[in-house]
N, C-alpha and C positions, 0 to 999 in steps of 0.2 A: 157492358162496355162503358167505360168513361172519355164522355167526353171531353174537349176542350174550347177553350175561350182566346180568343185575341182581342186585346185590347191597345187601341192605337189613341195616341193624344200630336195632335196634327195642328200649327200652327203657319194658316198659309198666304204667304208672300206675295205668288203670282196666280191670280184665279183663274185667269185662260191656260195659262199651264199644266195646272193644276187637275181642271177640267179632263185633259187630254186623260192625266191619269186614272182619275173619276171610270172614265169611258173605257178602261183598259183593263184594269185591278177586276173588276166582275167577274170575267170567263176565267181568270185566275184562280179563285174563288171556288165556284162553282165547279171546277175541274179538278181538285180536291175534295170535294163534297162538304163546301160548307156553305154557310148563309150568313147575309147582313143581319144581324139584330136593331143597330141602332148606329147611322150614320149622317152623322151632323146630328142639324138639330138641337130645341131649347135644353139647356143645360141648367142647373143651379148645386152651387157648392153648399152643403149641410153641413160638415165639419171639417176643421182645417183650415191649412190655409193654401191649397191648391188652387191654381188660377186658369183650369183646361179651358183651353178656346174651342177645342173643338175634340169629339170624342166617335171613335167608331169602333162596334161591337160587332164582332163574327163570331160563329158556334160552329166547332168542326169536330164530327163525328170521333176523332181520336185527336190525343197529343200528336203522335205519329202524324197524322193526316193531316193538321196545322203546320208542324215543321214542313211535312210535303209540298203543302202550297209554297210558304216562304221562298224553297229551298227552289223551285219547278222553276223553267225555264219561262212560263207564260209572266210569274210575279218578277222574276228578272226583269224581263224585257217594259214591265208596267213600271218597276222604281225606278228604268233611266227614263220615263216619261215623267216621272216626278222630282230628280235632278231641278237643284236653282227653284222649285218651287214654294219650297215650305222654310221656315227659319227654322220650324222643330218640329221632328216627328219620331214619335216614340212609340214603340212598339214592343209588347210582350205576350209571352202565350202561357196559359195556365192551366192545369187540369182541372176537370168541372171533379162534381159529386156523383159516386157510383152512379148509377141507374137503380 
């Protein structure tokens, strides 16, 4: 089975806000079957000219199973915790490499 990847570039506003969502997005997550790889944390750009503030990494067992989260009523209810929080947050999902 092939995995997939979410990758989030999150640029944020209000940090108690923010927070809220931090504390929310997890059982989201997890309730899809996937895991943080890397969220927040030091960063450095190698080429280009990207300027990510802030960067978060989830692995979820399937494409299918990342749309799932997205798509579930727990990550609903976690983005309107993040509403007025961020200036920018971008998010995309990608297929990993067979197994």
């Amino acid at each position: 089975m092939t995995c997939a990847y979410i990758i989030v570039h999150s640029q944020i506003s209000d940090p108690e806000r923010f927070k809220q969502y931090m504390a929310s997005a997890p059982a989201a997550v997890a309730a899809a079957g996937g895991e943080y790889l890397a969220r927040g944390g030091r960063l450095a750009v190698l080429e280009g000219d990207w300027q990510p503030t802030r960067i978060t990494l989830l692995r979820f067992p399937s494409f299918e199973q990342a749309q799932t989260f997205y798509d579930g009523e727990l990550y609903r209810a976690a983005r309107m915790l993040r509403l007025d929080a961020t200036d920018r947050f971008d998010m995309i999902v990608t297929e990993g490499q067979p197994d």
